[in-house]
DRENDO-1510 file (C-alpha; in Angstrom, 1 decimal, always signed):
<recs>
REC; n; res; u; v; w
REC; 1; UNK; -60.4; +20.2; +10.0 .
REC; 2; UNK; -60.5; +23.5; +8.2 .
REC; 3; UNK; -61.9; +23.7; +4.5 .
REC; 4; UNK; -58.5; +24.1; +2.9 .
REC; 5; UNK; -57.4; +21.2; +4.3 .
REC; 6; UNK; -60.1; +19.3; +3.2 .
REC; 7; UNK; -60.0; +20.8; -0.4 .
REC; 8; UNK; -56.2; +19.5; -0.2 .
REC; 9; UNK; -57.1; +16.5; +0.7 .
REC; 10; UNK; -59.6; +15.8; -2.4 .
REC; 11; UNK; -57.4; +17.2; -4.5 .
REC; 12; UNK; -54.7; +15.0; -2.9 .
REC; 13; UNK; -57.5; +12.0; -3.7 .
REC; 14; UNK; -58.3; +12.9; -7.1 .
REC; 15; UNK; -54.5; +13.0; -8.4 .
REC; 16; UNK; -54.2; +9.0; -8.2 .
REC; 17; UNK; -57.6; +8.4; -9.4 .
REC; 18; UNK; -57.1; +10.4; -12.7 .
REC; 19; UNK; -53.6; +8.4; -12.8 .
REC; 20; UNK; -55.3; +5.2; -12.7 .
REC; 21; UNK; -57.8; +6.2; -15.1 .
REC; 22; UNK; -55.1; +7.9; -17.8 .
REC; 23; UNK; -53.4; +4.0; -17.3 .
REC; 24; UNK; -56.3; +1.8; -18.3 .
REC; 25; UNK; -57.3; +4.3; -20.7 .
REC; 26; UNK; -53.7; +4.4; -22.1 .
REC; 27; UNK; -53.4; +0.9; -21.7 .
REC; 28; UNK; -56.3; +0.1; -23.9 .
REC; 29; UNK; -55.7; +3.1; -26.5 .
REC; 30; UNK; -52.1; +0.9; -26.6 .
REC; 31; UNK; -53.3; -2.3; -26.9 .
REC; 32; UNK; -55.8; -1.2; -29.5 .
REC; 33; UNK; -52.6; +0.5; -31.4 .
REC; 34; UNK; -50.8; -3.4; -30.8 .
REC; 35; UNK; -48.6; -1.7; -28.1 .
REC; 36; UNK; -48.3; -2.9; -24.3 .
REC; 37; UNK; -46.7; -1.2; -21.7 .
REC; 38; UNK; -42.9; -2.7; -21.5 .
REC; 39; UNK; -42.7; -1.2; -25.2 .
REC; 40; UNK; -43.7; +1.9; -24.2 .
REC; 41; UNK; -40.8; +1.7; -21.4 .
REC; 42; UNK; -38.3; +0.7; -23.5 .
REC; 43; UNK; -38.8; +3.8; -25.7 .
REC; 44; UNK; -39.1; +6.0; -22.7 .
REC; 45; UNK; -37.0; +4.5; -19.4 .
REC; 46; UNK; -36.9; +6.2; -16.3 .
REC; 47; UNK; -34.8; +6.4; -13.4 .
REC; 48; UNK; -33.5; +8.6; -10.3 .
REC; 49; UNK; -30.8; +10.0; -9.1 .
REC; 50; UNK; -28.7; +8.2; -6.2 .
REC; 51; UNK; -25.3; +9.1; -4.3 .
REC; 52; UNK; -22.9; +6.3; -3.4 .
REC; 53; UNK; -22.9; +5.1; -0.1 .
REC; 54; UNK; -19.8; +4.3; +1.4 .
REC; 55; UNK; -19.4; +2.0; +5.1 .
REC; 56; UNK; -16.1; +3.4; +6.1 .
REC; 57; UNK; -13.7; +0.9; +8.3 .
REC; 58; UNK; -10.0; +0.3; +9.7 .
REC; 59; UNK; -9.0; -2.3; +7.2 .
REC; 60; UNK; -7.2; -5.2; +9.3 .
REC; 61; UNK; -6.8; -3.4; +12.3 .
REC; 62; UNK; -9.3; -3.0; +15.1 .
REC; 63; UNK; -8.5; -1.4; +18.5 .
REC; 64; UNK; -9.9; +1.6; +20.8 .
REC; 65; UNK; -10.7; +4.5; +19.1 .
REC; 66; UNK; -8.4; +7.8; +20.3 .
REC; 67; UNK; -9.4; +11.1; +17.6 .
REC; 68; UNK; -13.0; +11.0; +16.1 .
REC; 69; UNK; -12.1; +14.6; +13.7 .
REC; 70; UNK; -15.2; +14.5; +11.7 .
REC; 71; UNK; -19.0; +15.2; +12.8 .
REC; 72; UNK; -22.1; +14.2; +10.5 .
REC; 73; UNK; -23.5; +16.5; +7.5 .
REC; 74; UNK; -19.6; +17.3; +7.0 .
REC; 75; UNK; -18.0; +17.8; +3.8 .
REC; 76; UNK; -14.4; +16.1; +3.6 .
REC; 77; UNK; -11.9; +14.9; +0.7 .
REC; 78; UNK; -10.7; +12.0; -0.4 .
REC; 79; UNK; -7.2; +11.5; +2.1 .
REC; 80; UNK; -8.7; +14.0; +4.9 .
REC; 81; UNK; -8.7; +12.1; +8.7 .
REC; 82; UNK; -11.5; +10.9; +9.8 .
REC; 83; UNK; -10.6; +8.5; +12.8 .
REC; 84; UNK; -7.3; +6.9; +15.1 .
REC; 85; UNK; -7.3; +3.9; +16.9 .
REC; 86; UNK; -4.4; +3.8; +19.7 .
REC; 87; UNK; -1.2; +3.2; +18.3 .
REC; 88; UNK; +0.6; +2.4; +21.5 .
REC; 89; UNK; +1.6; -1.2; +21.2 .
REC; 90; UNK; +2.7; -0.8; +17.6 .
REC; 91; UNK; +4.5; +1.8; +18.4 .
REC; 92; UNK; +6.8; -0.4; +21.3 .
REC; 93; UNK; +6.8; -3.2; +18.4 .
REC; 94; UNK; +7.8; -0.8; +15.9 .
REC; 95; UNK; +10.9; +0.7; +18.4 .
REC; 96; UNK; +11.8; -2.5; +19.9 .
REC; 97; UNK; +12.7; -3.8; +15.6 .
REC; 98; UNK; +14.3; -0.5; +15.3 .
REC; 99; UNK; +16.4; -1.0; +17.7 .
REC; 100; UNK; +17.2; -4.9; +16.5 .
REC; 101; UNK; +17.5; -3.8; +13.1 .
REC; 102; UNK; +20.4; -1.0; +14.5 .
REC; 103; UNK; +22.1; -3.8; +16.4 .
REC; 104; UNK; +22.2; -6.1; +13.7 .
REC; 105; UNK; +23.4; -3.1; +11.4 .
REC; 106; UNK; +26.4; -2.1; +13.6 .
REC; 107; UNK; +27.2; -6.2; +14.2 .
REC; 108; UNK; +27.6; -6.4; +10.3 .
REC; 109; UNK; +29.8; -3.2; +10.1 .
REC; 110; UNK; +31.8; -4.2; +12.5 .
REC; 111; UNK; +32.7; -8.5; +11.2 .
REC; 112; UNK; +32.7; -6.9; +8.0 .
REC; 113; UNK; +35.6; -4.0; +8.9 .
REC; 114; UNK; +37.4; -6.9; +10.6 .
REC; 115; UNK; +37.5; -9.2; +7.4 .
REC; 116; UNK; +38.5; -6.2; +5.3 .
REC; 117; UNK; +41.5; -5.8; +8.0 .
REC; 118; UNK; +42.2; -9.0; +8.1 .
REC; 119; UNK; +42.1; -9.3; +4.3 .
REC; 120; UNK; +44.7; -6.5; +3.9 .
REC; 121; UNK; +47.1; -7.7; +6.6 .
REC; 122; UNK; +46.5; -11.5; +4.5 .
REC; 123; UNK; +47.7; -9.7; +1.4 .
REC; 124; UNK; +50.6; -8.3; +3.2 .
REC; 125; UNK; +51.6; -11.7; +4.8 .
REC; 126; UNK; +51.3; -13.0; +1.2 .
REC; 127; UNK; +53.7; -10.8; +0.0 .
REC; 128; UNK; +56.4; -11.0; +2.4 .
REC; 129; UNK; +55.9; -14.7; +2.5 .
REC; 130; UNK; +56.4; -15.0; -1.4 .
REC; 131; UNK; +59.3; -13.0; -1.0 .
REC; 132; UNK; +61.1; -15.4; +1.7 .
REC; 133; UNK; +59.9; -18.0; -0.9 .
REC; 134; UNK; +61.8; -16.2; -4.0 .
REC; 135; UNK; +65.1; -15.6; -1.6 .
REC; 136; UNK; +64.9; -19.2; +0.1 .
REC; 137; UNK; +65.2; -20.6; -3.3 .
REC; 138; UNK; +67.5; -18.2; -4.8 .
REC; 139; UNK; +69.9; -19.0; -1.8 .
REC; 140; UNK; +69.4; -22.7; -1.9 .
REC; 141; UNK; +70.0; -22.7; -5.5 .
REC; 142; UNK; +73.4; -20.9; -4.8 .
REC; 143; UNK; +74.3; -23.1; -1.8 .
REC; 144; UNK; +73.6; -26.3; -4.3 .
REC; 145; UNK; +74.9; -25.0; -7.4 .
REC; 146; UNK; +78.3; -23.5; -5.8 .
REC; 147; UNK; +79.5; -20.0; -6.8 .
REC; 148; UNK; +79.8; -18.7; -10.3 .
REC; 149; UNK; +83.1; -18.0; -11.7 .
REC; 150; UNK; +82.4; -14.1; -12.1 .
REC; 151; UNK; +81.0; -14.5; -8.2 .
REC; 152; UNK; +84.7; -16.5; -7.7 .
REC; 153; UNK; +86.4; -13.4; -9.8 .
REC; 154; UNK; +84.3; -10.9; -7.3 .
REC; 155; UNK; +85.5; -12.6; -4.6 .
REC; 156; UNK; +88.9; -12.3; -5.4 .
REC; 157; UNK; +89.1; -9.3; -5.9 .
REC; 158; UNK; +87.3; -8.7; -2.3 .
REC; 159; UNK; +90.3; -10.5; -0.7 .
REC; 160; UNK; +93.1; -8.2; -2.1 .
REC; 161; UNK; +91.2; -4.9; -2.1 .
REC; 162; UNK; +91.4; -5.9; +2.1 .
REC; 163; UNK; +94.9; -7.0; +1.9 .
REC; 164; UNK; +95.8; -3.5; +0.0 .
REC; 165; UNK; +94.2; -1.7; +2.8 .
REC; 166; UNK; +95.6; -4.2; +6.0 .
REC; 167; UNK; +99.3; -3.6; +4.2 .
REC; 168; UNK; +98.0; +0.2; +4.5 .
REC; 169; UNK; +97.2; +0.5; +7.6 .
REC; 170; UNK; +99.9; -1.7; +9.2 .
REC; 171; UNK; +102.3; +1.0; +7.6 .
REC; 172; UNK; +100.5; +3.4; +8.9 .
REC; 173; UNK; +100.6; +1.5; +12.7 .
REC; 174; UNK; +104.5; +0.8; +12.5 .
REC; 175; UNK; +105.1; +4.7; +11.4 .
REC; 176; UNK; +102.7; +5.9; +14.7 .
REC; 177; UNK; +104.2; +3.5; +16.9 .
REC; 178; UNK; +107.7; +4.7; +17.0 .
REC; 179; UNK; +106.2; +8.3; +17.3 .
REC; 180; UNK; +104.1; +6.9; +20.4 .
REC; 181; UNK; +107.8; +5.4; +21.8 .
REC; 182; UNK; +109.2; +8.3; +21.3 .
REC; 183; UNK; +106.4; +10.5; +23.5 .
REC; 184; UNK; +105.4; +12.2; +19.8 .
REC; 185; UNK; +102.0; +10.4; +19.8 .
REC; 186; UNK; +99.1; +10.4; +22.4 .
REC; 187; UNK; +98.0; +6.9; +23.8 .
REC; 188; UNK; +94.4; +7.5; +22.4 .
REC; 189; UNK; +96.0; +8.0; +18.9 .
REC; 190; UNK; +98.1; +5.0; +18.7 .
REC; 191; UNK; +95.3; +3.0; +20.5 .
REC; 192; UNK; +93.1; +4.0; +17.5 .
REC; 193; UNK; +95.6; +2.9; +15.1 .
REC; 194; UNK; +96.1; -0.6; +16.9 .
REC; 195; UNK; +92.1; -1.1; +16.9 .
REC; 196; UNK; +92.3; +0.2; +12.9 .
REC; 197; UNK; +94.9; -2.6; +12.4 .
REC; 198; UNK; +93.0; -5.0; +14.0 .
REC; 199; UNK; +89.7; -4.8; +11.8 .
REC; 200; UNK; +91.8; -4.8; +8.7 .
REC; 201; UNK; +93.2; -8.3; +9.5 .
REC; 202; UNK; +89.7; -9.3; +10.3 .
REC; 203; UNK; +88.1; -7.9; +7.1 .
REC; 204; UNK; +91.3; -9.7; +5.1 .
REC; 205; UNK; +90.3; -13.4; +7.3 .
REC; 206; UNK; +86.9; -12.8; +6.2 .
REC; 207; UNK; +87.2; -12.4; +2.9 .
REC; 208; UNK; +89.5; -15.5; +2.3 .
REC; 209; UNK; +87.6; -17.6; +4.6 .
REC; 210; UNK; +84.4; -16.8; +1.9 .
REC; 211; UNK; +86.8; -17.0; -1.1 .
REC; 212; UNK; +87.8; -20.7; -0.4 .
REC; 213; UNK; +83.9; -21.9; +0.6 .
REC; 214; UNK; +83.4; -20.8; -2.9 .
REC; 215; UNK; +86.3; -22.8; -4.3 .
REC; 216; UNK; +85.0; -25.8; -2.2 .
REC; 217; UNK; +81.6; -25.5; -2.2 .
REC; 218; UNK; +78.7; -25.7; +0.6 .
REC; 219; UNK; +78.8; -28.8; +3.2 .
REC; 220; UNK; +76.2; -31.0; +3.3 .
REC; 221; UNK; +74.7; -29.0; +6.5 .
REC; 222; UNK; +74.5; -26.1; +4.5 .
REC; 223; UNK; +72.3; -27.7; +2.3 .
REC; 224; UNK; +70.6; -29.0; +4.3 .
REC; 225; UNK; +70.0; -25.8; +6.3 .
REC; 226; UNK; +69.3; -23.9; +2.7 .
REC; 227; UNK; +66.5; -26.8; +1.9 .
REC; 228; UNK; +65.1; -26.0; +5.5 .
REC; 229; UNK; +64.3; -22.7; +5.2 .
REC; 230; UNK; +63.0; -22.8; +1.8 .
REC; 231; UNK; +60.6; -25.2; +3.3 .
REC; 232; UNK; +60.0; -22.5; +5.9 .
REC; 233; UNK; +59.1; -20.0; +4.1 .
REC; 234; UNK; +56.5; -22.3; +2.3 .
REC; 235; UNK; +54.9; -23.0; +5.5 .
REC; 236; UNK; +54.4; -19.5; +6.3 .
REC; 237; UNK; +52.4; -19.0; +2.6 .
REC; 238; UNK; +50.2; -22.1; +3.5 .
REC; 239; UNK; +49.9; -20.1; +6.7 .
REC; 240; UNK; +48.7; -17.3; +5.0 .
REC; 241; UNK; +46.4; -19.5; +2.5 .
REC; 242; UNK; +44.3; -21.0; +5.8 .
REC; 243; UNK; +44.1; -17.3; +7.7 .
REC; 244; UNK; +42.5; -16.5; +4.4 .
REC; 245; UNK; +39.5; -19.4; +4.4 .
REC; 246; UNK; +39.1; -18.8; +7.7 .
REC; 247; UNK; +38.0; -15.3; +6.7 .
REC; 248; UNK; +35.8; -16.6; +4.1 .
REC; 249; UNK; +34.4; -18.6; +6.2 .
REC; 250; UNK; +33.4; -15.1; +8.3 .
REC; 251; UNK; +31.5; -14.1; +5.3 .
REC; 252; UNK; +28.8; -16.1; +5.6 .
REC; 253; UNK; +28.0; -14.8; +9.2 .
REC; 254; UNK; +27.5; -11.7; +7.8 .
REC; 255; UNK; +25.3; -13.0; +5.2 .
REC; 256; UNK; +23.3; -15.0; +8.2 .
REC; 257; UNK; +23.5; -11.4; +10.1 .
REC; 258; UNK; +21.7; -9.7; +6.9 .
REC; 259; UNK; +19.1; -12.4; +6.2 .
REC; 260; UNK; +18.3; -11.7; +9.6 .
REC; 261; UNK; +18.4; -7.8; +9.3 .
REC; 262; UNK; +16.0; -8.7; +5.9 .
REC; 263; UNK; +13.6; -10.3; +8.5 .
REC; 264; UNK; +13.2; -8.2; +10.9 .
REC; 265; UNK; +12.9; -4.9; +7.8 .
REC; 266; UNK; +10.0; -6.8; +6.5 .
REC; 267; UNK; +8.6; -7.3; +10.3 .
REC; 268; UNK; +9.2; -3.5; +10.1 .
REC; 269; UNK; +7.5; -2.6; +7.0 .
REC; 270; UNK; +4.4; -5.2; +8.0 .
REC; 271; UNK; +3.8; -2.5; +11.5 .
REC; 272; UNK; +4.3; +0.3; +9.2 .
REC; 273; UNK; +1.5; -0.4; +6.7 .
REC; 274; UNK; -0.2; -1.8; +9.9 .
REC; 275; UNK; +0.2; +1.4; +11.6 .
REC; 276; UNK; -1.0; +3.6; +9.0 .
REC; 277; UNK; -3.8; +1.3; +9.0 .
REC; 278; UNK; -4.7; +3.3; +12.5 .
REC; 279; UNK; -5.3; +6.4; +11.0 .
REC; 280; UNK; -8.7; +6.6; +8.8 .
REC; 281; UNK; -8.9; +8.3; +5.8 .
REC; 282; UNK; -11.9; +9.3; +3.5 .
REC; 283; UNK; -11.9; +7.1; +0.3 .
REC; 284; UNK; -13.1; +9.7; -1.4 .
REC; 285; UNK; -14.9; +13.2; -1.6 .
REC; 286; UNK; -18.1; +13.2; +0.2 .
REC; 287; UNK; -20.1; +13.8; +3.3 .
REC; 288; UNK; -20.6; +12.3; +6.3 .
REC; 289; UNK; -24.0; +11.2; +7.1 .
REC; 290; UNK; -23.5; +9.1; +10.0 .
REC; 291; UNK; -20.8; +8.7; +12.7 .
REC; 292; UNK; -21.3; +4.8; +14.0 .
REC; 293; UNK; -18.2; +4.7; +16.6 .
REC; 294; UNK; -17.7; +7.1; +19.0 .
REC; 295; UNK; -14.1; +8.4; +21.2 .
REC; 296; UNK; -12.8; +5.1; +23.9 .
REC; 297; UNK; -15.1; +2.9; +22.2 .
REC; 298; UNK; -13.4; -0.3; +21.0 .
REC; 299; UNK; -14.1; -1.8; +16.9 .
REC; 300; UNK; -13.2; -4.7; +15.2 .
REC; 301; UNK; -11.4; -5.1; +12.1 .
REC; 302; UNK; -13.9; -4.5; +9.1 .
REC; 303; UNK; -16.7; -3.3; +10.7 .
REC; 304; UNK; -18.2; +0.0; +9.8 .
REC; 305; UNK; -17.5; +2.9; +11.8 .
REC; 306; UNK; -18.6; +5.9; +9.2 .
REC; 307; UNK; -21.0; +6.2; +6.6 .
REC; 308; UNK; -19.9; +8.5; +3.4 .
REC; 309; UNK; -22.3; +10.0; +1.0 .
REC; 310; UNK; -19.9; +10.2; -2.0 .
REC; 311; UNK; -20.0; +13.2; -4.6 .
REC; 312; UNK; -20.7; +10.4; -7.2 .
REC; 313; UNK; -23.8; +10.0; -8.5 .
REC; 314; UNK; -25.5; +7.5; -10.6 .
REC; 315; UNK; -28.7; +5.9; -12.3 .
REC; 316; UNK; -29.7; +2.6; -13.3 .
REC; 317; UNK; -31.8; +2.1; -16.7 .
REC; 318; UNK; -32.8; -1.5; -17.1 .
REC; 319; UNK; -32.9; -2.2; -21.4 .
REC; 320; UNK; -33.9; -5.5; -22.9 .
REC; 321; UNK; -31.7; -7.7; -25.4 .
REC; 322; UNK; -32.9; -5.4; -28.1 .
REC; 323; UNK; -31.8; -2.0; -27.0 .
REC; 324; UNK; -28.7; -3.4; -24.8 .
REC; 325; UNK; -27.2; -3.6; -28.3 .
REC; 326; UNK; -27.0; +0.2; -28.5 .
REC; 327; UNK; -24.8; +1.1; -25.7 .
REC; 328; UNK; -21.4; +0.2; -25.1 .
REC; 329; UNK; -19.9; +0.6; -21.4 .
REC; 330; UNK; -17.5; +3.6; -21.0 .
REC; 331; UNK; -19.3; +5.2; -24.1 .
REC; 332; UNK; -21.3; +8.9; -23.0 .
REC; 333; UNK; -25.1; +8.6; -22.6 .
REC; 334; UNK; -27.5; +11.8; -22.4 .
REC; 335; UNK; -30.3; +11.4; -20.0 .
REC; 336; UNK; -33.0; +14.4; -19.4 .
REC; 337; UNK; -32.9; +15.7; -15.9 .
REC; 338; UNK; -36.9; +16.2; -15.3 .
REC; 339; UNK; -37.1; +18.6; -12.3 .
REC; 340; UNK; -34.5; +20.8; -14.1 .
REC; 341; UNK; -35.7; +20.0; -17.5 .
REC; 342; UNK; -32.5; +20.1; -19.3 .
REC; 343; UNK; -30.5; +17.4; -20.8 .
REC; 344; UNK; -27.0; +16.1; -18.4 .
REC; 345; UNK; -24.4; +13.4; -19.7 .
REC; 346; UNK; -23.1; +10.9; -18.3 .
REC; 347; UNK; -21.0; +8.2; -19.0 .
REC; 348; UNK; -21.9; +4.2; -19.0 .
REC; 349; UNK; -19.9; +2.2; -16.4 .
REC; 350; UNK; -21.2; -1.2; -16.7 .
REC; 351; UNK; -23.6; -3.5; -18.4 .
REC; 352; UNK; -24.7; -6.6; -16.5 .
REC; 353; UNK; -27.7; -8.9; -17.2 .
REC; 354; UNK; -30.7; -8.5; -15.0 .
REC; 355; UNK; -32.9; -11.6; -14.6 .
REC; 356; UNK; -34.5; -10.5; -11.8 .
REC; 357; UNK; -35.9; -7.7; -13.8 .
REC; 358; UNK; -37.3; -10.0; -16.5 .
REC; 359; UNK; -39.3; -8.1; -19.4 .
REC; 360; UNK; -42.8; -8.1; -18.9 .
REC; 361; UNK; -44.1; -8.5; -22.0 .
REC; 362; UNK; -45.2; -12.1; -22.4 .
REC; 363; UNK; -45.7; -14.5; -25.3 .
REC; 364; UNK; -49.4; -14.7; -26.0 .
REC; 365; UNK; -48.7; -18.6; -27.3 .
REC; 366; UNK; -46.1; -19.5; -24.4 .
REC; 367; UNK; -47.2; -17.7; -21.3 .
REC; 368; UNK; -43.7; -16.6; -20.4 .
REC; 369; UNK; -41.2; -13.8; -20.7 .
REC; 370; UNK; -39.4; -14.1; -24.6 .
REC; 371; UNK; -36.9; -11.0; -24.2 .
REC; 372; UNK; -34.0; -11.1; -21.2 .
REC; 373; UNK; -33.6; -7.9; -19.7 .
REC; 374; UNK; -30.1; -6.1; -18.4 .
REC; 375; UNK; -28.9; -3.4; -15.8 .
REC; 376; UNK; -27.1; +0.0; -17.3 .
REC; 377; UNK; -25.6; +1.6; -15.3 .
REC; 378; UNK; -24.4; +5.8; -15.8 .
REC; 379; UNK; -21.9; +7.5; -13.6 .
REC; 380; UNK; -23.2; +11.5; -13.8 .
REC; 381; UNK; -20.6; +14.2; -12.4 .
REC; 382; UNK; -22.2; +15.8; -9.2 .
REC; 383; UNK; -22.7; +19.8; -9.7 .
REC; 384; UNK; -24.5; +21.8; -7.0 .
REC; 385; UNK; -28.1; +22.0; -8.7 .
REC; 386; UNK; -28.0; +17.7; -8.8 .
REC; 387; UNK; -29.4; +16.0; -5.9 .
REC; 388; UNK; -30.1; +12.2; -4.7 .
REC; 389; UNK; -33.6; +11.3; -5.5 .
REC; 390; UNK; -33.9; +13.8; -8.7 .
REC; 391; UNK; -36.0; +11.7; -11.8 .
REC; 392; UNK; -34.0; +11.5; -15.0 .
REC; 393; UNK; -35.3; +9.8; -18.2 .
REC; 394; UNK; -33.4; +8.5; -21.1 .
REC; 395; UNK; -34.7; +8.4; -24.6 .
REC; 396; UNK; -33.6; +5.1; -26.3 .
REC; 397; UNK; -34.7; +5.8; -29.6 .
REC; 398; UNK; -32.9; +9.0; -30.2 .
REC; 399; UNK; -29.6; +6.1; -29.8 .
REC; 400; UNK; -29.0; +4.5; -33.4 .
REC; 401; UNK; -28.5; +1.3; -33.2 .
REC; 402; UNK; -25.0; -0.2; -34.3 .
</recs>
């Protein structure tokens, strides 16, 4: 061992020996002045410097570990990948609902372009059948009511307007036939004529026979046959009335089919989330400091697989029930950075009693602690030039008190 060393190492000696001498010295120049050390530390507390510590892991998913895209002392944001675990059976589960889904899907398109069909050819029997209703009645009413005198007058006049026009054309047959005797007329001519002639006694027949059933009135099998087919054409509306329950009735299969399509999208939406689940991200900004899992490896839900060094860095100050009273979570708090030896803020994010950290100062009379104690805590914004470890001490008094 060379001399230096040896100096070094006395030196080394002699630093906690002057320490422990300066403490029972300045323990009895304090008790002497009716001070004792916990009220020195509440006037003066200390602390240091420490990073967040993050145990990174696949949240409700476990599996075999495929990409490891990170390596440790590197610097990654909050979102960047840091691990997947196979995805292969998710992504079968995941195509196979897809494709159930699409079925389902094209199922409900299709029963619910047939009910519209239907519904429009409903609405078209409807009307035609309401129309065979309005005529059915009209005609019965006629056939039970008999004609109208104006319908009678009508009539009437039907009857000679044909008579006028057989005494017409039977003038015009008589006047053709004696040129067809006489060689003047062609056979197709007066065969014409005799056809012409024909129809005109028909048409005059016609319209007598229909003049006198309006003098008489209907039989009774014409009213009969009129009530008949009003009937008829009220069975084809009740017709039309069950077609369109029956289609009704097709509605709630397509309400089934989309309570089923419902399921299966939330069964959908459950692998999603699940499969996102697969792919690791960082929480937040930080570094890596240690890579647990490694590529083919297989992990279990929850378990750590990464360990992230967040950019967040903190202190804990522990205050008794008298100087709690001056600080207020969420409010700023100015410590004193002692290897830099400048002041840094930082802002209060909880205050939580401390039992375990129980004030030292004792009741001469009782023997036992008379003062709780409680845990501050001070987020500090990481900057290049602050690192874990670094002392910082907070000043108490220079806090009024509220």
């Amino acid at each position: 061992m060379g001399i230096g060393e040896k100096n070094r190492m006395n030196k080394n000696g002699m630093i906690p020996a002057i320490a422990i001498v300066l403490l029972i010295g300045g323990g009895a120049m304090l008790m002497s002045k009716g001070y004792d050390p916990v009220t020195v530390a509440s006037e003066q507390k200390g602390s240091l410097l420490t990073a967040e510590q993050v145990n990174v892991s696949f949240q409700q998913v476990g599996g075999k570990i495929t990409e490891v895209l990170v390596e440790e002392e590197q610097h990654v944001k909050k979102g960047d990948v840091l691990m997947k675990l196979d995805s292969t059976d998710i992504d079968l589960e995941i195509s196979k609902l897809q494709k159930d889904i699409a079925q389902l899907d094209a199922q409900i398109k299709q029963t619910a372009s047939s009910i519209q069909v239907g519904y429009e050819k409903i609405n078209t029997q409807q009307t035609q059948a309401l129309i065979g209703i309005k005529k059915a009645e009209t005609s019965q009413k006629q056939v039970f009511d008999g004609a109208r005198d104006e319908d009678i007058r009508q009539q009437q006049l039907a009857v000679q307007s044909a008579m006028a026009s057989y005494e017409d054309t039977k003038r015009s047959y008589t006047r053709m036939k004696q040129l067809y005797e006489q060689g003047a007329l062609s056979k197709a001519d007066y065969d014409n004529i005799s056809t012409a002639l024909s129809l005109a006694e028909k048409a005059v027949m016609q319209q007598q026979e229909a003049l006198a059933k309006m003098m008489t009135g209907a039989t009774t099998e014409e009213k009969m046959q009129a009530s008949l087919s009003t009937e008829n054409a009220k069975t084809a509306l009740s017709q039309v009335d069950q077609a369109r329950k029956e289609l009704d009735t097709q509605k709630v299969e397509i309400e089934r089919l989309q309570a089923q399509k419902e399921g299966l999208e939330v069964q959908l939406q459950t692998l999603g989330v699940k499969r996102d689940r697969l792919t690791l991200q960082a929480p937040q900004d930080g570094k890596i400091i240690k890579v647990v899992s490694k590529i083919g490896e297989n992990v279990a839900a929850g378990a750590p697989v990464i360990m992230l060094e967040t950019d967040q860095l903190y202190y804990d100050v522990y205050v008794d029930e008298q100087q709690v009273t001056k600080l207020k979570a969420g409010e700023k708090l100015q410590g004193h950075l002692v290897a830099l030896d400048q002041s840094i803020d930082g802002k209060i994010e909880f205050i939580t009693a401390a039992p375990q950290f129980a004030n030292l100062r004792m009741s001469r009379e009782k023997g036992q602690a008379d003062l709780a104690s409680f845990q501050v805590r001070v987020q500090v914004e990481r900057t290049e030039k602050l690192l874990p470890g670094m002392t910082i001490e907070v000043n108490l008094d220079e806090i009024p008190a509220r």
